[in-house]
Every structure is written in C-alpha cells, then in structure tokens.
PDB file as gemmi writes it, atoms N, CA and C in Angstrom:
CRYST1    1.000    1.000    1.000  90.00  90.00  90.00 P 1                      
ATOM      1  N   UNK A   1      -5.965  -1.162   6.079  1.00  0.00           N  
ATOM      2  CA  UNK A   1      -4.899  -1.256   7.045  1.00  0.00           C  
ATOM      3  C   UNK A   1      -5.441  -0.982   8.447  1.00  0.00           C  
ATOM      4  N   UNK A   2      -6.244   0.012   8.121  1.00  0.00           N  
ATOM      5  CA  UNK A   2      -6.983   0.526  10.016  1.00  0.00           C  
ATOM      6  C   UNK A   2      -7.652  -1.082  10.678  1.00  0.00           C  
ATOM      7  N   UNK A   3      -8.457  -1.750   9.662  1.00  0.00           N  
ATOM      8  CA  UNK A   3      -9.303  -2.607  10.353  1.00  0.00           C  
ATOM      9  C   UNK A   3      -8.574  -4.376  10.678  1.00  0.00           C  
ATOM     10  N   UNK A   4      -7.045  -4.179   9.731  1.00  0.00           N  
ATOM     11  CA  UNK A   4      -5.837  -5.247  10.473  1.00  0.00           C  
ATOM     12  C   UNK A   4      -5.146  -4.483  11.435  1.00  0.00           C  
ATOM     13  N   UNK A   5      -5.354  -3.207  11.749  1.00  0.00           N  
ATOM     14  CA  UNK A   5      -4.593  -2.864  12.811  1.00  0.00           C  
ATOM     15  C   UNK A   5      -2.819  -2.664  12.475  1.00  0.00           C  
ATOM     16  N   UNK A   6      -2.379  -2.351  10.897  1.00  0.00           N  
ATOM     17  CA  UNK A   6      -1.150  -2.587  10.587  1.00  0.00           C  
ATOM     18  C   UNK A   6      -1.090  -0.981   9.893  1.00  0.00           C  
ATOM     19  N   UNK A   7       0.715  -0.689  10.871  1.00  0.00           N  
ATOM     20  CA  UNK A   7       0.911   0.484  10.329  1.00  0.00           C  
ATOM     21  C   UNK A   7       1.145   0.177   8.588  1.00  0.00           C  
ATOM     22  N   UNK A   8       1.565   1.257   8.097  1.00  0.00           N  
ATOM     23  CA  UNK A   8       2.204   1.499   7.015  1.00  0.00           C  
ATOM     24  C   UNK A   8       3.501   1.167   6.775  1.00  0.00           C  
ATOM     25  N   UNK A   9       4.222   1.378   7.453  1.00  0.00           N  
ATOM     26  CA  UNK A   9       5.537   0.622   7.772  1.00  0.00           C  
ATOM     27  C   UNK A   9       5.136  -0.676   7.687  1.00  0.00           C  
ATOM     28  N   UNK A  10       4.878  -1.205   8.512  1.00  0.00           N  
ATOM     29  CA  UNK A  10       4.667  -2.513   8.830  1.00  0.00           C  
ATOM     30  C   UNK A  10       4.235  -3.184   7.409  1.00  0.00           C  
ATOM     31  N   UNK A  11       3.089  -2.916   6.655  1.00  0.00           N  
ATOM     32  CA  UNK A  11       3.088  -3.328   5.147  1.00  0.00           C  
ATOM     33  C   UNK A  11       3.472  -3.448   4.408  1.00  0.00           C  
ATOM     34  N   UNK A  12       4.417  -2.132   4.172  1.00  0.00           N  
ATOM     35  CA  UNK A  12       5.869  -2.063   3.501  1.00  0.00           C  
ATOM     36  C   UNK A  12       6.943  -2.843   3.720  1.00  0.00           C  
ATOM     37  N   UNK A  13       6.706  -3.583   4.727  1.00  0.00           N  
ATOM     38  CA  UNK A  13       7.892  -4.488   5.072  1.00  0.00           C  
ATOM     39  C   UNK A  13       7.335  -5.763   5.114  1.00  0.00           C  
ATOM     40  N   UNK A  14       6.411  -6.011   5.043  1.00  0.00           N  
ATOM     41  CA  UNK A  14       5.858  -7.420   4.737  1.00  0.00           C  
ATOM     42  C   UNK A  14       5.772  -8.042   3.110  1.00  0.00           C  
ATOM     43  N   UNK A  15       5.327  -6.527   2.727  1.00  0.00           N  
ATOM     44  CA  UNK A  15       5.245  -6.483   1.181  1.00  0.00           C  
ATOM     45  C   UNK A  15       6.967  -6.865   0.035  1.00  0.00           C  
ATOM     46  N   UNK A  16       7.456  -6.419   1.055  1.00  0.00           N  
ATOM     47  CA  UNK A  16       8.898  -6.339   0.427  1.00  0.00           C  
ATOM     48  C   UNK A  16       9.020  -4.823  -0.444  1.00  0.00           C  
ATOM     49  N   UNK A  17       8.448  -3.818  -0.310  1.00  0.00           N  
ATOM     50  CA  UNK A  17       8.257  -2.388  -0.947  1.00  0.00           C  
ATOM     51  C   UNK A  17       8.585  -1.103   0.022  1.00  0.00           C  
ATOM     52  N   UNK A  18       9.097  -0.329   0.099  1.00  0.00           N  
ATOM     53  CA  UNK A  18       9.805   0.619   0.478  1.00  0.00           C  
ATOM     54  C   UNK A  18       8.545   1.515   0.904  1.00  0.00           C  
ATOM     55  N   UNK A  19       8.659   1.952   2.314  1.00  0.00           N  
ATOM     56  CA  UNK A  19       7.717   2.758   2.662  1.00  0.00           C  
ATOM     57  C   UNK A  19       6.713   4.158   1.924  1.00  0.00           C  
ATOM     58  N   UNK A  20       7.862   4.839   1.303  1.00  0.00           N  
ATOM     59  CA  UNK A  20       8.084   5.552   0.200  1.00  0.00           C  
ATOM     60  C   UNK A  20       6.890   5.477  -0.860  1.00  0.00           C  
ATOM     61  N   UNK A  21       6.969   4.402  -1.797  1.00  0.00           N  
ATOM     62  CA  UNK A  21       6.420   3.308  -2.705  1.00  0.00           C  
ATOM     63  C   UNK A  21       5.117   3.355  -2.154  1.00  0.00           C  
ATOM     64  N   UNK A  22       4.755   2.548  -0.968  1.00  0.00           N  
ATOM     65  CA  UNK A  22       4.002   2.331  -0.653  1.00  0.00           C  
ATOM     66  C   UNK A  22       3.165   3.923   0.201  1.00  0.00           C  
ATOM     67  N   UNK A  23       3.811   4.896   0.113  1.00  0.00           N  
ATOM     68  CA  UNK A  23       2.919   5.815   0.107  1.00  0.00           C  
ATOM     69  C   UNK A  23       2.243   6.546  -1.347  1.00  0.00           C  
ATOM     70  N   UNK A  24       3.206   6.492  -2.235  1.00  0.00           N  
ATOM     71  CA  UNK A  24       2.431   6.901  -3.281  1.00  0.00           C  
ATOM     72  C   UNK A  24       1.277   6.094  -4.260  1.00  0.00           C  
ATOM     73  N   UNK A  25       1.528   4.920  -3.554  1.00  0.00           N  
ATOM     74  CA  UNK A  25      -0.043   3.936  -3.505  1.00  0.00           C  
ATOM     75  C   UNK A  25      -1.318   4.338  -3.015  1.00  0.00           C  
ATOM     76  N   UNK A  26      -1.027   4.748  -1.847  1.00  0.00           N  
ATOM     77  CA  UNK A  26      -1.975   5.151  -0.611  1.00  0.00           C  
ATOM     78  C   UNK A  26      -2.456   6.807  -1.442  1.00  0.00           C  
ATOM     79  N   UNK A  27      -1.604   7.244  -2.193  1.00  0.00           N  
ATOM     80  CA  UNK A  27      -1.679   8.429  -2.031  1.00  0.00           C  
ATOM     81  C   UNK A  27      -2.417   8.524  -3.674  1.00  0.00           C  
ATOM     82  N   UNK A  28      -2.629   7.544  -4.363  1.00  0.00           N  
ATOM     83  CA  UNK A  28      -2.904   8.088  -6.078  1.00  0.00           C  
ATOM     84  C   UNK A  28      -2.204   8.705  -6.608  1.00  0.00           C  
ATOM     85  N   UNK A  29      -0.977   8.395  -6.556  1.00  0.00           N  
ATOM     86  CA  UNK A  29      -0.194   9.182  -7.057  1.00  0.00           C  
ATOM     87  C   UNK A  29       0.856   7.990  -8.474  1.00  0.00           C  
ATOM     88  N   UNK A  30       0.543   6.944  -7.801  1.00  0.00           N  
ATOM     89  CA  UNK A  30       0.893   5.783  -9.069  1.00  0.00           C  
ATOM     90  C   UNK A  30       0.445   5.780 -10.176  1.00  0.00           C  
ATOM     91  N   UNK A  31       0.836   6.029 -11.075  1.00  0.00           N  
ATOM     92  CA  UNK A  31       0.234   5.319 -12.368  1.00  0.00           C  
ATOM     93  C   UNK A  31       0.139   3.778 -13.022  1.00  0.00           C  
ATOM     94  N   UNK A  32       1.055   3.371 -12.296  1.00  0.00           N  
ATOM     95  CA  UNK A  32       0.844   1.539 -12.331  1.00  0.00           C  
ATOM     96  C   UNK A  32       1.151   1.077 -10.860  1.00  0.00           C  
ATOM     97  N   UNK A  33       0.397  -0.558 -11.116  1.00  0.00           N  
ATOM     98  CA  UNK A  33       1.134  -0.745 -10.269  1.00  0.00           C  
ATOM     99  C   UNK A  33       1.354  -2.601 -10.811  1.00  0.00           C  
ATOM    100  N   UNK A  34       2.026  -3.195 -10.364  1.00  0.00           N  
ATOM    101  CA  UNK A  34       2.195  -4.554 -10.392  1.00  0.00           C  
ATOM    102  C   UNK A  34       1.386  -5.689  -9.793  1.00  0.00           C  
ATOM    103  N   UNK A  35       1.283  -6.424 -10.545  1.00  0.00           N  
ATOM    104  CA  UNK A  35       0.466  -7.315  -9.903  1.00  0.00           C  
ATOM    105  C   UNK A  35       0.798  -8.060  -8.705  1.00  0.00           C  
ATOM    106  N   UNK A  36       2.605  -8.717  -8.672  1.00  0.00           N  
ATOM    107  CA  UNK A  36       2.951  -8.911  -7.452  1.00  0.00           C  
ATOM    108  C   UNK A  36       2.528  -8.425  -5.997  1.00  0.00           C  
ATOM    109  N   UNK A  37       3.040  -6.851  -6.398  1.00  0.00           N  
ATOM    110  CA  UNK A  37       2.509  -6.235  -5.490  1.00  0.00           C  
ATOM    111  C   UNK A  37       1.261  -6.097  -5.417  1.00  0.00           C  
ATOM    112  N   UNK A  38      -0.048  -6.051  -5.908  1.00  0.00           N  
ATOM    113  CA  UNK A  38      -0.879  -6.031  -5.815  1.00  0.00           C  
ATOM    114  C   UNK A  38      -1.596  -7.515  -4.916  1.00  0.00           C  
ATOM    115  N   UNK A  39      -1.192  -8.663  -5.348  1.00  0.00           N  
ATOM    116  CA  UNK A  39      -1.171  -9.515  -5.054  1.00  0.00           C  
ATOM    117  C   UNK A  39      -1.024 -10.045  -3.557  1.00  0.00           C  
ATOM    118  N   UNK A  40       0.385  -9.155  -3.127  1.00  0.00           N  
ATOM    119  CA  UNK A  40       1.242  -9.259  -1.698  1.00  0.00           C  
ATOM    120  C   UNK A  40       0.140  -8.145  -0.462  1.00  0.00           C  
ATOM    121  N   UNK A  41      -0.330  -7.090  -1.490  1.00  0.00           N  
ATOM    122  CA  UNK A  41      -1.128  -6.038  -0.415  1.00  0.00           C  
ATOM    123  C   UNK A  41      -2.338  -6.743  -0.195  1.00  0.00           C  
ATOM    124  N   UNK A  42      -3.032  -7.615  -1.015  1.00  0.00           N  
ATOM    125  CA  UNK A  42      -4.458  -8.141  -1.003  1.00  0.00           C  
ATOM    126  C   UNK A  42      -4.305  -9.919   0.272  1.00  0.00           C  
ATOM    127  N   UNK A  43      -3.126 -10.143  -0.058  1.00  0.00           N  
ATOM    128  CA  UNK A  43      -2.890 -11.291   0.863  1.00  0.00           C  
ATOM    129  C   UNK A  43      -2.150 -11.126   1.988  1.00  0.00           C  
ATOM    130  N   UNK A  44      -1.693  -9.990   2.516  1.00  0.00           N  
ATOM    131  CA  UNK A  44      -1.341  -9.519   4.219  1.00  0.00           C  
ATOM    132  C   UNK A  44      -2.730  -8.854   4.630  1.00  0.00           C  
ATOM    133  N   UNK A  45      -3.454  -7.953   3.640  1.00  0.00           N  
ATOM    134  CA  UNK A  45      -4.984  -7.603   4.375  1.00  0.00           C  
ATOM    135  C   UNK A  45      -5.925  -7.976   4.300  1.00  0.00           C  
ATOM    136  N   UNK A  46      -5.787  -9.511   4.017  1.00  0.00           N  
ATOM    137  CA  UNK A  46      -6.760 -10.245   3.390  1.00  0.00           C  
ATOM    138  C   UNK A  46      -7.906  -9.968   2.825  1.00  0.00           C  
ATOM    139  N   UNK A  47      -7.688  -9.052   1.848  1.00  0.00           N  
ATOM    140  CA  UNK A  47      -8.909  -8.358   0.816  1.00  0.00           C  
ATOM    141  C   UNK A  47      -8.313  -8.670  -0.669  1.00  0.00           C  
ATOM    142  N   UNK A  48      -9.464  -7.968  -1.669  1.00  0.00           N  
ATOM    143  CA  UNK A  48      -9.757  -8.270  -2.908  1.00  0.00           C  
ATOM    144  C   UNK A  48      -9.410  -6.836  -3.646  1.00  0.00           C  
ATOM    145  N   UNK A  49      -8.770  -7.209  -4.558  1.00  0.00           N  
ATOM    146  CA  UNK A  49      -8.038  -6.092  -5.540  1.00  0.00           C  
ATOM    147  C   UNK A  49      -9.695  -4.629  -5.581  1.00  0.00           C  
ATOM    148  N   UNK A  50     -10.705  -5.320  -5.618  1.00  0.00           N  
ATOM    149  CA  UNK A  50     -11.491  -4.382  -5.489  1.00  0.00           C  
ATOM    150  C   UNK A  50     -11.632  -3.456  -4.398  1.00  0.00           C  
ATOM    151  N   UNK A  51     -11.175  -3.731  -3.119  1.00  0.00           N  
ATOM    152  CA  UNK A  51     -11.888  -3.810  -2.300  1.00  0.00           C  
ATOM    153  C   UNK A  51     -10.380  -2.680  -1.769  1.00  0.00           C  
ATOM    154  N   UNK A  52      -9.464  -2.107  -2.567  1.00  0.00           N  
ATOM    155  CA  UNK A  52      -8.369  -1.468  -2.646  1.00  0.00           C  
ATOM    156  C   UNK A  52      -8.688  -0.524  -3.672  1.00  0.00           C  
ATOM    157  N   UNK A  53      -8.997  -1.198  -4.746  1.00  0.00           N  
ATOM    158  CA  UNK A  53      -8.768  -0.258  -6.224  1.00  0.00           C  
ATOM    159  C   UNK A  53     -10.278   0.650  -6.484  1.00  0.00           C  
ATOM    160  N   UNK A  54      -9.847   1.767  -7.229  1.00  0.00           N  
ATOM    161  CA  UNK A  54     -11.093   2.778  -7.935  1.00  0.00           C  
ATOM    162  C   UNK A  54     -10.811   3.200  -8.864  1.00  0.00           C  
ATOM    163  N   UNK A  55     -11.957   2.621  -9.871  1.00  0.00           N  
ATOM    164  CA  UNK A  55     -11.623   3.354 -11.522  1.00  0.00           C  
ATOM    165  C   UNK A  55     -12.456   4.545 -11.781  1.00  0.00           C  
ATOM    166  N   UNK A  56     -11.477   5.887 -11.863  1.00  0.00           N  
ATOM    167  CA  UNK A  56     -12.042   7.216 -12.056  1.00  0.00           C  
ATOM    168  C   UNK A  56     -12.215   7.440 -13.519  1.00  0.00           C  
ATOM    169  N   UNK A  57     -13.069   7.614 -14.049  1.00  0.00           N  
ATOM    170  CA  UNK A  57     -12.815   7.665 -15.925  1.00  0.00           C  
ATOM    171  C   UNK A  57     -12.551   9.654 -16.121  1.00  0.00           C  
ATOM    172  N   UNK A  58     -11.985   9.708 -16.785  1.00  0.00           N  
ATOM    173  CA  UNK A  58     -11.740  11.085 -17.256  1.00  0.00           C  
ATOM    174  C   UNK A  58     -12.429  12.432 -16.849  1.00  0.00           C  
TER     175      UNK A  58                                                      
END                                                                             
C-alpha cells in the first residue's frame, strides 16, 4: 500500500470490504481469507498473492 501511495481506507473501499476487515488482514489476525478478496487486493496493488502472503508452519 506505501509504494501505491493508498491509504487503508482507500483499499477498503475499492475492495468492496469494510475497513475493519481489512485491518485484521493487515494485522494476522485472519484465519481465512477469500479468494475474491484476495484477488481484488492483488489487482488495485498490482501485486501477486505472494508478494502479500507468508506461510508460518507451527
């Protein structure tokens, strides 16, 4: 988000997802998430599900 220059708000409302929502994304605090949405965050910041996501193993 820092390097599009887009608040958090602003994502949340592009995304169609509630600011809220979209902090407990930011925050690891999700245990799922959807692909839509996943989909909608990777194509407003024009990045790659990787390039968002981290797999912590146990």
């Amino acid at each position: 988000m820092a390097k599009r220059k887009m608040s958090a708000g602003e994502l949340a409302e592009r995304i169609d997802i509630t600011p809220a929502n979209l902090s407990i994304l930011k925050n690891n605090k999700a245990k799922a998430i959807r692909f839509s949405t996943l989909e909608a965050i990777c194509r407003e910041l024009d990045c790659q599900p990787a390039d968002i996501l981290e797999y912590k193993g146990e």
